[in-house]
N, C-alpha and C positions, 0 to 999 in steps of 0.2 A: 588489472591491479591485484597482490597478491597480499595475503593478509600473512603477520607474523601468525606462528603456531602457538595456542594459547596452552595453557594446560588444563586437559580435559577434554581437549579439543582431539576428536578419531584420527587414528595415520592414514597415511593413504592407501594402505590397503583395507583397512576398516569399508573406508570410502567407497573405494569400489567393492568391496562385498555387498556393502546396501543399497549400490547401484545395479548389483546386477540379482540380488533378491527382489527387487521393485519389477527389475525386467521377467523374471522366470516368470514371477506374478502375471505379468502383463500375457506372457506367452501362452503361459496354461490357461489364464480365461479366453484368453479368443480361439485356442482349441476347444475347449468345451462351447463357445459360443457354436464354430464348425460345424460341433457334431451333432448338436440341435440344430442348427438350420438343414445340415444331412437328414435328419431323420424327419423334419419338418415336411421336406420336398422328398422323401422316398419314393414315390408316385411319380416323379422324374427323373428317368434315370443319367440323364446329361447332366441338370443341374444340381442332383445329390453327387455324382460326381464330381463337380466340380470344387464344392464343400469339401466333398473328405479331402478330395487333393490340399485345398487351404487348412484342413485341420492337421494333415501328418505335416506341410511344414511348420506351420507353430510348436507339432508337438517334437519336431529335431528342433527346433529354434530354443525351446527350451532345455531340450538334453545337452544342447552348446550352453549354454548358461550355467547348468549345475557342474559342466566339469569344470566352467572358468572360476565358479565358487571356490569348487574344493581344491582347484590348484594355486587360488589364490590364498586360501587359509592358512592350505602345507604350507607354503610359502613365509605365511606368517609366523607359522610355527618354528622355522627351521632359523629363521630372522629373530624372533625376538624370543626363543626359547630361554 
């Protein structure tokens, strides 16, 4: 069910800006979670690699994120200039 647009109410690309701000957040904390559990288990070197491997995707998972940001922005800009 889809609601009328009120005014005041974010466009949709607002929308998905703070959709994908929420996610880079999410990204970059369980990269840093990663890299303390890497350095936690340094002493193993199987399962500190295992870690960094899960910390560099989080940390592209978020470098995907920041360009969907800023090509969503331009986007906005170019739109509602």
């Amino acid at each position: 069910m889809s609601t009328i647009p009120q005014p005041g109410d974010p466009s949709p690309e607002e929308r998905a800006a703070r959709m994908i701000r929420v996610d880079h957040a999410g990204e970059y904390g369980a990269a840093r979670i990663y890299a303390g559990l890497a350095a936690r288990f340094a002493m193993h070197a199987e399962v500190q690699a295992f870690f960094e491997e899960l910390r560099d995707e989080e940390e592209e998972h978020a470098r995907v994120m920041v360009l969907c940001l800023y090509t969503i922005e331009a986007d906005a800009e170019v739109h509602y200039a």
